[in-house]
N, CA and C atoms as an extended XYZ file, in Angstrom:
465
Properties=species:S:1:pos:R:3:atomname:S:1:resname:S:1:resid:I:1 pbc="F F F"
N         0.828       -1.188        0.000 N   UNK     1
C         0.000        0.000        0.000 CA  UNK     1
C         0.873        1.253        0.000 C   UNK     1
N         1.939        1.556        1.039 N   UNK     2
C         2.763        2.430        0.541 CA  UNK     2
C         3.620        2.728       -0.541 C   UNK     2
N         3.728        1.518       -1.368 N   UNK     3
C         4.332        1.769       -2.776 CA  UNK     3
C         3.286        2.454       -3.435 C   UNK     3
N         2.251        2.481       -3.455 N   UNK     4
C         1.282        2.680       -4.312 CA  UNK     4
C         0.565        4.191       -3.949 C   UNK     4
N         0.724        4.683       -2.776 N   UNK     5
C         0.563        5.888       -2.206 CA  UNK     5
C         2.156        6.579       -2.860 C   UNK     5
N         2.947        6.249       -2.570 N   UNK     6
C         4.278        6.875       -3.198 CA  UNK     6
C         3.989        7.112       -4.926 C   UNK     6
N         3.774        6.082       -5.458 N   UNK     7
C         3.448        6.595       -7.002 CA  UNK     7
C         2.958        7.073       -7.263 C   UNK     7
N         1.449        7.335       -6.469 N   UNK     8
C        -0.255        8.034       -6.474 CA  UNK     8
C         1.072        9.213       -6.209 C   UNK     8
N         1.465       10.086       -5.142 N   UNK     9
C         2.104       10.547       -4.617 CA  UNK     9
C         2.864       11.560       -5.763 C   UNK     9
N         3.971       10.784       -6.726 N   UNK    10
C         4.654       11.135       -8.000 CA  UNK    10
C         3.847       11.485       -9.034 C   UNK    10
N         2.855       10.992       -9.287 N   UNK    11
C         2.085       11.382      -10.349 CA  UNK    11
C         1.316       12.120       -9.967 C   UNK    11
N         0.778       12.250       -8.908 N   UNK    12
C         0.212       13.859       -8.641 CA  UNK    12
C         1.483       14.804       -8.274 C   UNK    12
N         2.572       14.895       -8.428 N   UNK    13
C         3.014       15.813       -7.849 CA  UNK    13
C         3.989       16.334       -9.601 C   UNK    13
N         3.406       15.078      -10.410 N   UNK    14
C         4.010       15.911      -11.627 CA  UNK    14
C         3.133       16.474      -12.170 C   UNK    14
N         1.863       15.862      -11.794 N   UNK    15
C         0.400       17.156      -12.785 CA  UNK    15
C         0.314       18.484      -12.019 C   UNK    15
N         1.177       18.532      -10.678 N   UNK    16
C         1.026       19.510      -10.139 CA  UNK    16
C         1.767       20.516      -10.968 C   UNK    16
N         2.852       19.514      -11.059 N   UNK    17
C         4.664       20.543      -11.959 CA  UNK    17
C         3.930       21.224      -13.140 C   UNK    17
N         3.297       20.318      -13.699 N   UNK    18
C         3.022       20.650      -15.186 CA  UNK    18
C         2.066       21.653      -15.492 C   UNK    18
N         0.734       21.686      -14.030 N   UNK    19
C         0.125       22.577      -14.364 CA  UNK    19
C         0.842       24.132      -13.549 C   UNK    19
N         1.314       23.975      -12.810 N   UNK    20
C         1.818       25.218      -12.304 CA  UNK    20
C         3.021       25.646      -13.291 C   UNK    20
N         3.910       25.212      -14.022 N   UNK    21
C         4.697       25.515      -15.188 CA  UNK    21
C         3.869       26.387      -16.524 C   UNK    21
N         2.299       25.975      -16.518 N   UNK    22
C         1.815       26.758      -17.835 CA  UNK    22
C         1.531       28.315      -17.412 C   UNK    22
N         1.065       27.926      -15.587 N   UNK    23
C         0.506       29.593      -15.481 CA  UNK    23
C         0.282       29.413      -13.442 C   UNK    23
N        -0.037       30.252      -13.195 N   UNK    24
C        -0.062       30.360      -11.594 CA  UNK    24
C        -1.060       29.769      -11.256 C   UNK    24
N        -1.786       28.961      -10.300 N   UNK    25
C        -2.961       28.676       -9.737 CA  UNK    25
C        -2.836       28.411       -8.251 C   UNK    25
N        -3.999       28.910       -7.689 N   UNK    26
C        -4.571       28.911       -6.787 CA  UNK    26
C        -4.283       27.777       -5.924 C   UNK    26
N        -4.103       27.207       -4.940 N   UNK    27
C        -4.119       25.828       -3.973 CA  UNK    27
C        -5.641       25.488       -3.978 C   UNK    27
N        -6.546       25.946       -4.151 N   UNK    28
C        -8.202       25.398       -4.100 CA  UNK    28
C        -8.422       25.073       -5.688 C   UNK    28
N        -7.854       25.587       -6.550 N   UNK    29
C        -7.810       25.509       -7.858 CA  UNK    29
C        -6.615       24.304       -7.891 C   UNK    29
N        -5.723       24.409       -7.767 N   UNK    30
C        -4.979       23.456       -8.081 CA  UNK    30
C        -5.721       21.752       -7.237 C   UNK    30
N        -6.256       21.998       -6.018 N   UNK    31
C        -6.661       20.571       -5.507 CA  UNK    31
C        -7.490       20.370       -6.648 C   UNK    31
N        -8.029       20.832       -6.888 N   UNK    32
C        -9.709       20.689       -7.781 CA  UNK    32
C        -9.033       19.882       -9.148 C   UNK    32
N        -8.355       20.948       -9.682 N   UNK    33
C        -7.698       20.029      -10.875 CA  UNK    33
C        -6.945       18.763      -11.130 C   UNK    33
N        -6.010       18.554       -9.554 N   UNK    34
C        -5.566       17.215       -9.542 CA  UNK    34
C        -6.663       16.133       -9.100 C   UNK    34
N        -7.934       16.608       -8.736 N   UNK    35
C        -8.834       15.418       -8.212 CA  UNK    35
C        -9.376       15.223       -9.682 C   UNK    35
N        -9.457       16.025      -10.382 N   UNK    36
C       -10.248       16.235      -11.890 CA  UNK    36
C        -9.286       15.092      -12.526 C   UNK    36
N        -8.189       15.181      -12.753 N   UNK    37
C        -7.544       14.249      -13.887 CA  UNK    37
C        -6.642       13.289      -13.134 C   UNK    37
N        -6.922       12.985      -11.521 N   UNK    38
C        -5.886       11.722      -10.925 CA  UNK    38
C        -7.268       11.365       -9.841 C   UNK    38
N        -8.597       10.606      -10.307 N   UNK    39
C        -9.754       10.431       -9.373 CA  UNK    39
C        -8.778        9.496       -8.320 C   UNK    39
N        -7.816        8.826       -8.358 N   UNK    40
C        -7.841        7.776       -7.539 CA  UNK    40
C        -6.869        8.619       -6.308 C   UNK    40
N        -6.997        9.712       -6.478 N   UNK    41
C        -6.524       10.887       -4.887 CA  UNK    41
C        -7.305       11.177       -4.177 C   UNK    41
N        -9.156       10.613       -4.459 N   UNK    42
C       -10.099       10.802       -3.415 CA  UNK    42
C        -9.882        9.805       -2.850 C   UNK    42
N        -9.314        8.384       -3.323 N   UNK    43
C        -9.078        7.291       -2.565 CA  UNK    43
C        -8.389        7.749       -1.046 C   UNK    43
N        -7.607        8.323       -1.479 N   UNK    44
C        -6.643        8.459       -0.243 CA  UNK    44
C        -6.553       10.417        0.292 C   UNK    44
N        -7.206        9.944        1.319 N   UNK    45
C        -7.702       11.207        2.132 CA  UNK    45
C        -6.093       11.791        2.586 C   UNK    45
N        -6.118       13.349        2.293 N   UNK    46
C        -5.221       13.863        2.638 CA  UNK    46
C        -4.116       13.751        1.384 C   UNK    46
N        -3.393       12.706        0.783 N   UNK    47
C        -2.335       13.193       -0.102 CA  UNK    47
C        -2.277       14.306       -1.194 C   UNK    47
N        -3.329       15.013       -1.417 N   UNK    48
C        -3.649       16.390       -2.019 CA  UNK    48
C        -3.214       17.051       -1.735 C   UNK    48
N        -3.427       17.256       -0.528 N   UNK    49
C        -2.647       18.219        0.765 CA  UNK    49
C        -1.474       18.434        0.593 C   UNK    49
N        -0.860       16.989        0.619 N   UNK    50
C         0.449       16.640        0.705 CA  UNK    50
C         1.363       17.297       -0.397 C   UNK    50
N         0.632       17.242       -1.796 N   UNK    51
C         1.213       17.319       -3.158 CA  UNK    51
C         1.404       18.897       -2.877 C   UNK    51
N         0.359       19.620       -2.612 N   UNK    52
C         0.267       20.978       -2.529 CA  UNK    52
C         0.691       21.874       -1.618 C   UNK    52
N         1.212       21.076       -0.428 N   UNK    53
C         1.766       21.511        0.645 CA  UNK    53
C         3.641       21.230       -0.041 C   UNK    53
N         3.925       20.291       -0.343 N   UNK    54
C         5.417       20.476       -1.209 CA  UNK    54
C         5.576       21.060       -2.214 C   UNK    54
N         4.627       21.379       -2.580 N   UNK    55
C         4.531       22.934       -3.747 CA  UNK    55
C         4.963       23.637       -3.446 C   UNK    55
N         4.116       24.101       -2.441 N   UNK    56
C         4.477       25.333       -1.402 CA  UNK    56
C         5.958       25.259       -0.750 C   UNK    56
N         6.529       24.181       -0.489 N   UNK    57
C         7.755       24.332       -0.061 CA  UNK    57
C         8.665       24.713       -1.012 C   UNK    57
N         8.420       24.232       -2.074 N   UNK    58
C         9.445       24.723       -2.970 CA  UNK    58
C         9.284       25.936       -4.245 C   UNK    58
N         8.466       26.189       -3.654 N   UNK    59
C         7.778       27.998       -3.706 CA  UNK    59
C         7.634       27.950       -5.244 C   UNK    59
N         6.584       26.929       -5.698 N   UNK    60
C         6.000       26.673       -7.227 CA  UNK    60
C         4.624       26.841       -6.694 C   UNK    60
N         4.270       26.673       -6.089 N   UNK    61
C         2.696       27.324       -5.584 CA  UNK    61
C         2.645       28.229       -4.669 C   UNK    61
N         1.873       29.728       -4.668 N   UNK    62
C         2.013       30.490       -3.776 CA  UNK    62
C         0.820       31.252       -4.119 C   UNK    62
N        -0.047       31.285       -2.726 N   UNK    63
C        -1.300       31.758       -3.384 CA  UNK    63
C        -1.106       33.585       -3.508 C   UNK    63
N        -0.241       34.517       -2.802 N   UNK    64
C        -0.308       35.532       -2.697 CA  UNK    64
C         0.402       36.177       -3.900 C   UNK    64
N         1.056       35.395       -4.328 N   UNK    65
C         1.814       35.502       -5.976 CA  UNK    65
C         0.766       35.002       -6.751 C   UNK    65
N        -0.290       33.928       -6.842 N   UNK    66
C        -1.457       34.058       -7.712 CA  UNK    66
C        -2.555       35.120       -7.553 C   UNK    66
N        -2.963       35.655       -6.251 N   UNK    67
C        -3.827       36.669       -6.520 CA  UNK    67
C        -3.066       37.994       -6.877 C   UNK    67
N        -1.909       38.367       -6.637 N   UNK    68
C        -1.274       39.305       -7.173 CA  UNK    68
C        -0.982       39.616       -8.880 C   UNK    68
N        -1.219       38.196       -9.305 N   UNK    69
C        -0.656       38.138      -10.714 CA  UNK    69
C        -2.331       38.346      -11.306 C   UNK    69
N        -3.338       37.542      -10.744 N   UNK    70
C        -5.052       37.526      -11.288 CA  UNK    70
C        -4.760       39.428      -11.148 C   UNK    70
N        -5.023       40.018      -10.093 N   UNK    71
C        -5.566       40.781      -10.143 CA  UNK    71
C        -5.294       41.552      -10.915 C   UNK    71
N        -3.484       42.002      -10.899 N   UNK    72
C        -3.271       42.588      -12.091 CA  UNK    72
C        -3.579       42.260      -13.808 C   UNK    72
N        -3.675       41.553      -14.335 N   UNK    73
C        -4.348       40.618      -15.603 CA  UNK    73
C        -5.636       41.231      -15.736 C   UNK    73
N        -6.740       40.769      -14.266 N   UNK    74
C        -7.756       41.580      -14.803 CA  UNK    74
C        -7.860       43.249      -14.389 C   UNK    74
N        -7.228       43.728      -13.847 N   UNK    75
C        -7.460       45.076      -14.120 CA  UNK    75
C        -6.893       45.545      -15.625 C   UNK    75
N        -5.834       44.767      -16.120 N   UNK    76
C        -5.430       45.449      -17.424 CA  UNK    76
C        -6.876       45.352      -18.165 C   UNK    76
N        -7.667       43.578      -18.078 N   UNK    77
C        -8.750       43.775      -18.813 CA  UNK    77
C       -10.144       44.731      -18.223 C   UNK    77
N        -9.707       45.713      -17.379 N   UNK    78
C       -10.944       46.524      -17.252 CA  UNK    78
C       -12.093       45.639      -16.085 C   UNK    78
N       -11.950       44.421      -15.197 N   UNK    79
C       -13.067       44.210      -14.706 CA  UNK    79
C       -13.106       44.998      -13.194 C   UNK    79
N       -14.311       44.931      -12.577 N   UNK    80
C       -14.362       45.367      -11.498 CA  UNK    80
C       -14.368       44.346      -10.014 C   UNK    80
N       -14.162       45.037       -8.610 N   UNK    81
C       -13.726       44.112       -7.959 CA  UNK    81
C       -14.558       42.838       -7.426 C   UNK    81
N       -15.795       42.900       -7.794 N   UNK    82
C       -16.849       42.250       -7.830 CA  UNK    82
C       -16.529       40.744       -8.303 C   UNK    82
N       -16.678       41.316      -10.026 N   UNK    83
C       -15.798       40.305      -10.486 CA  UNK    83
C       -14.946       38.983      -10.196 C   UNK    83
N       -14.111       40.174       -9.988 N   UNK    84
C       -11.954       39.774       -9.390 CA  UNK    84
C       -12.395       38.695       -8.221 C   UNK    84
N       -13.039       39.549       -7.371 N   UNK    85
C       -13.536       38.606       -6.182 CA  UNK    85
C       -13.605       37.042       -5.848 C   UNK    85
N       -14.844       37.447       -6.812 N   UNK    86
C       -15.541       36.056       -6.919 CA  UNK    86
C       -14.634       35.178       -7.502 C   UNK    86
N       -14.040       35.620       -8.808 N   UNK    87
C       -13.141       34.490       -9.696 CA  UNK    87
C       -11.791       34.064       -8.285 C   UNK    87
N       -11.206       35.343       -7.539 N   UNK    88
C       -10.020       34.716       -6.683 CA  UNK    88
C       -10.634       33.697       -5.772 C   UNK    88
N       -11.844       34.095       -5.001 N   UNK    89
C       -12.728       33.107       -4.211 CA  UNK    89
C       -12.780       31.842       -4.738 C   UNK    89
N       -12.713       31.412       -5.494 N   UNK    90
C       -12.774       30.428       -6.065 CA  UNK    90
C       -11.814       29.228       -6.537 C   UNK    90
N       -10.448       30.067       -6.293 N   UNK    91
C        -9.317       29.475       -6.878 CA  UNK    91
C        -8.645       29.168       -5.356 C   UNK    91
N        -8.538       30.026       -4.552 N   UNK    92
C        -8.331       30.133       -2.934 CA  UNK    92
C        -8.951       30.574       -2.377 C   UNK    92
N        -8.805       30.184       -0.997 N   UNK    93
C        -9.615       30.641        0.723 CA  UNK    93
C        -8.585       31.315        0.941 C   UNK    93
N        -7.620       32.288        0.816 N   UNK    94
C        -7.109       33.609        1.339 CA  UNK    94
C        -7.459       34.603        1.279 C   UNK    94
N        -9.146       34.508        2.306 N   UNK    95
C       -10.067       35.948        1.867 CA  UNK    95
C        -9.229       37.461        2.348 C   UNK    95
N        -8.266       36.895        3.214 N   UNK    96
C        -7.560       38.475        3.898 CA  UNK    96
C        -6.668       39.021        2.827 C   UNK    96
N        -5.954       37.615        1.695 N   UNK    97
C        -5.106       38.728        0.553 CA  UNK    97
C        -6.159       39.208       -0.118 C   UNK    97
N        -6.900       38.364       -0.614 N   UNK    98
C        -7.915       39.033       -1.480 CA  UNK    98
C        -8.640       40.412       -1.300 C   UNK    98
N        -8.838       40.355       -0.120 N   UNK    99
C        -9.422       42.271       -0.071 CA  UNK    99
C        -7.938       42.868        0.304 C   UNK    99
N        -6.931       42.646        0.804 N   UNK   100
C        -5.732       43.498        0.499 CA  UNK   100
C        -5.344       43.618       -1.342 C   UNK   100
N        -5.850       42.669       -1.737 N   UNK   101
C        -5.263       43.248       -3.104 CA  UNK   101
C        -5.731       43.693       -3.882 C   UNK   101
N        -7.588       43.840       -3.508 N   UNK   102
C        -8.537       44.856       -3.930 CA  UNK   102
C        -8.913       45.965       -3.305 C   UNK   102
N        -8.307       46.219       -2.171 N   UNK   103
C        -7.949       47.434       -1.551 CA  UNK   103
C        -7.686       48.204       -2.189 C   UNK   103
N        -8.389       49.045       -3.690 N   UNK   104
C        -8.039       50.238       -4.180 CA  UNK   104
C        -9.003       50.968       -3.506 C   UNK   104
N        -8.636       52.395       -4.048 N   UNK   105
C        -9.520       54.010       -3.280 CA  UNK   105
C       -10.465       53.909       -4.503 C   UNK   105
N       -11.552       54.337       -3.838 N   UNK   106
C       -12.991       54.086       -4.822 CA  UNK   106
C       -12.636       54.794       -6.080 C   UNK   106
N       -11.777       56.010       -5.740 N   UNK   107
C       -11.122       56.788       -6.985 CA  UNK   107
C       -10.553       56.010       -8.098 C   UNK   107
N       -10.123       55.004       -7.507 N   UNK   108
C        -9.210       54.327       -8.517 CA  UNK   108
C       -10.422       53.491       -9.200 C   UNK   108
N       -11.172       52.702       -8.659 N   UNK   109
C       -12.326       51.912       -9.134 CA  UNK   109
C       -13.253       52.858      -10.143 C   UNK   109
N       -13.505       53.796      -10.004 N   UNK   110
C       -14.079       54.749      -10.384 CA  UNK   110
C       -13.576       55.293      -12.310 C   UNK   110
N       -12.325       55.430      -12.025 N   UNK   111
C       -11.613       55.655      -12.827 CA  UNK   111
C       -11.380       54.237      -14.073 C   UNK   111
N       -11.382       53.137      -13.673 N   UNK   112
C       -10.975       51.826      -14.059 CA  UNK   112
C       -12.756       51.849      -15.200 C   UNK   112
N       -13.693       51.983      -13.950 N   UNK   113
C       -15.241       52.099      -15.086 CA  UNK   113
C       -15.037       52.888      -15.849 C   UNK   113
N       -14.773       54.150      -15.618 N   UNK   114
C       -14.984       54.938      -17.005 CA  UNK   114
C       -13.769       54.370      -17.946 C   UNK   114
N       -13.098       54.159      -18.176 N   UNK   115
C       -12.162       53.631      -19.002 CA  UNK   115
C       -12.855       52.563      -19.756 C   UNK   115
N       -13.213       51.646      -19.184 N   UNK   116
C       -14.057       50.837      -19.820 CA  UNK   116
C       -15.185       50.969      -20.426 C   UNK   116
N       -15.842       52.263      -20.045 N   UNK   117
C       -16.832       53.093      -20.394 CA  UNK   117
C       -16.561       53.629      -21.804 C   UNK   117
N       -15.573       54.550      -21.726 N   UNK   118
C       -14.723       55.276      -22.610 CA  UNK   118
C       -14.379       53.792      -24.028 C   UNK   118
N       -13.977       53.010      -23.660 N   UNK   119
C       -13.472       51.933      -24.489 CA  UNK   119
C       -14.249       51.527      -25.249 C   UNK   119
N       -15.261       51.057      -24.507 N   UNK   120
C       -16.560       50.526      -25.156 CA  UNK   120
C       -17.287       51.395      -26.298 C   UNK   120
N       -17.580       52.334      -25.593 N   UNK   121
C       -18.631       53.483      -26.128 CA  UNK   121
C       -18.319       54.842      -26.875 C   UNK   121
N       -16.463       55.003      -26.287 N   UNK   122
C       -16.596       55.917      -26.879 CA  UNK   122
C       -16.504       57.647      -26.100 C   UNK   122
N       -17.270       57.505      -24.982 N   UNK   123
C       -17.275       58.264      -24.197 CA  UNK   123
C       -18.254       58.417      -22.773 C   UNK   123
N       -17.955       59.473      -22.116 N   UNK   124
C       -18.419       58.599      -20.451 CA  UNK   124
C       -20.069       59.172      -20.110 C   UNK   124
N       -20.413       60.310      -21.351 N   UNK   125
C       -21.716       61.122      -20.818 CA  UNK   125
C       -22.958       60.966      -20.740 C   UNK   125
N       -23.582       60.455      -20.167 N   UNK   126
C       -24.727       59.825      -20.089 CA  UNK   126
C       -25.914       59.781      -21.044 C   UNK   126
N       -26.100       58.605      -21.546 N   UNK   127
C       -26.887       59.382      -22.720 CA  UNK   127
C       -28.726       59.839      -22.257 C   UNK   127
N       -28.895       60.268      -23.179 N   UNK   128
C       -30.499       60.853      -23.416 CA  UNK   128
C       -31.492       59.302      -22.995 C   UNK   128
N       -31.068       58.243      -24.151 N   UNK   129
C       -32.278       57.310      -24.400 CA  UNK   129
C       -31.990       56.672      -23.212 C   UNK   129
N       -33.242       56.135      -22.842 N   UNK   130
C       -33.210       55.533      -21.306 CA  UNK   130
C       -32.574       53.888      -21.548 C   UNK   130
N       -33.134       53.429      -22.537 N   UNK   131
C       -32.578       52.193      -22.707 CA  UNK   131
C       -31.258       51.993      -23.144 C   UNK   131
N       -30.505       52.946      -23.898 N   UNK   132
C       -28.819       53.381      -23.912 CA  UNK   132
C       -28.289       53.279      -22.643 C   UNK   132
N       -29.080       53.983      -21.527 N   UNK   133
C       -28.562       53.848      -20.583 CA  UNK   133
C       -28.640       52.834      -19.744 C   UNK   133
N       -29.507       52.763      -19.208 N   UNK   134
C       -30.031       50.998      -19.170 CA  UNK   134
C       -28.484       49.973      -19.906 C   UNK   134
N       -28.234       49.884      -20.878 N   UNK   135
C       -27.594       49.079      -21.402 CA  UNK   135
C       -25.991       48.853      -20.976 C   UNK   135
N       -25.730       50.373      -21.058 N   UNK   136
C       -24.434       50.870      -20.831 CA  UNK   136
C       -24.195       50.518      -19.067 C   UNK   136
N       -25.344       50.550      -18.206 N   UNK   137
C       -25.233       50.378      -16.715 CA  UNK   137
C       -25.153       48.840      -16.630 C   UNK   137
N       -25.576       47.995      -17.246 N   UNK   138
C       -25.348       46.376      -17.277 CA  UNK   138
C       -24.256       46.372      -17.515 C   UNK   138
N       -23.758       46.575      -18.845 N   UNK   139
C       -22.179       46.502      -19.287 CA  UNK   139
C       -21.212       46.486      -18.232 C   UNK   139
N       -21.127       47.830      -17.381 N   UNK   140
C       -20.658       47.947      -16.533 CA  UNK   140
C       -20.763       46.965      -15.089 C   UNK   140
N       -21.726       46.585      -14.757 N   UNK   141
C       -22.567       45.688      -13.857 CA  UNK   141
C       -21.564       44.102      -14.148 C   UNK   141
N       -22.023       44.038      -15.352 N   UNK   142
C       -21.236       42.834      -15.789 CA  UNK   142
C       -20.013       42.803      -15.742 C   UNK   142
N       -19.077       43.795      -15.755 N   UNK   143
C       -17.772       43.992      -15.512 CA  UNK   143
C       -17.314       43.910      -13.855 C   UNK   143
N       -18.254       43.612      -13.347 N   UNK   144
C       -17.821       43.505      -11.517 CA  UNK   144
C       -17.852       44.378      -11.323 C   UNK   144
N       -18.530       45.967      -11.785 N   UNK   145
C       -18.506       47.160      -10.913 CA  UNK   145
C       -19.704       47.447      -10.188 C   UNK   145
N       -19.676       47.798       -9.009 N   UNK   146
C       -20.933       48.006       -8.120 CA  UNK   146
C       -21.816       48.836       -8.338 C   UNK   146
N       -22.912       49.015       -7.742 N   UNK   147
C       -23.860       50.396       -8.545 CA  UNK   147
C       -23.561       51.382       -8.604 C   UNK   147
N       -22.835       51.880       -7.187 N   UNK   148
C       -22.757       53.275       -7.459 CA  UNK   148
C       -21.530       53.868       -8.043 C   UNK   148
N       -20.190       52.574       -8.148 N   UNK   149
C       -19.413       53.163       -9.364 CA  UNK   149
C       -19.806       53.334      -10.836 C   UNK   149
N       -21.027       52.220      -10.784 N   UNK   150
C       -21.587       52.575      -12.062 CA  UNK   150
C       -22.318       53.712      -12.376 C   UNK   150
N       -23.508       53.970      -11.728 N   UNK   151
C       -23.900       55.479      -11.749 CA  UNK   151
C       -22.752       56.740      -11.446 C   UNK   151
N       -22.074       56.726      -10.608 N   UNK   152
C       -20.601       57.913      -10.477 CA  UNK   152
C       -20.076       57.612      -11.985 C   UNK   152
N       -20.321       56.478      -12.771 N   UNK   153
C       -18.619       56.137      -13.946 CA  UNK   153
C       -19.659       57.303      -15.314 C   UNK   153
N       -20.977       57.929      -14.867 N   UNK   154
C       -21.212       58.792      -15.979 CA  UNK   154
C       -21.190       60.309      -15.641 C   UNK   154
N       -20.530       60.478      -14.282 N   UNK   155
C       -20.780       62.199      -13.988 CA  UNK   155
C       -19.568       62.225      -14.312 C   UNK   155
């Protein structure tokens, strides 16, 4: 049985290599994916842990270097922290980096909508037709920005 935990062991700890080599992920994201393509690691309670905890030792998994790297990525693409949130929530349980690394000044959030505003449309001034507007406030909505950066992202 311990030979066979040792190999279970190696072969999860190279899908670990391989997926953390294409791009950064999460430790809740990364368990998820090694249970996804190695099922026989639900067999054995805990060696997940294990794989992902020697990640971490040898500093190829690090969740504060993955939400640092997400967040910046999506702010280049314009989303809001809403968004960002939910997608980091999901990848890790480090809810304390996660609002440290969405810790911007509403100014800055503010600024990030109209840009996207600006991008989209063209420009930030509110229009006349109600359903223009209407439309343009989803857009934004859908981008993870909250209401009232959305209503502030047209004054």
């Amino acid at each position: 049985m311990k030979l066979q935990t040792n190999t279970l062991f190696k072969t999860a700890l190279n899908r670990a290599q391989y997926l953390l080599a294409m791009r950064e992920h999460g430790a809740k994201e990364l368990k998820i994916k090694l249970l996804q393509k190695i099922p026989e690691l639900a067999e054995t309670p805990g060696l997940v842990d294990e794989v992902i905890d020697y990640c971490r030792q040898q500093s190829w998994q690090n969740d504060a270097r993955y939400i640092e790297s997400y967040v910046r990525m999506a702010l280049e693409k314009g989303q809001g922290a809403l968004k960002i949130r939910q997608a980091l929530l999901q990848a890790t349980d480090d809810t304390a980096q996660v609002d440290a690394a969405l810790a911007l000044d509403e100014a800055d959030w503010l600024e990030i909508a109209r840009s996207v505003l600006t991008k989209k449309y063209g420009d930030i001034r509110q229009p006349v037709d109600r359903k223009e507007h209407a439309r343009r406030l989803r857009f934004l909505q859908s981008r993870g920005f909250n209401a009232a950066q959305c209503y502030k992202a047209f004054k």
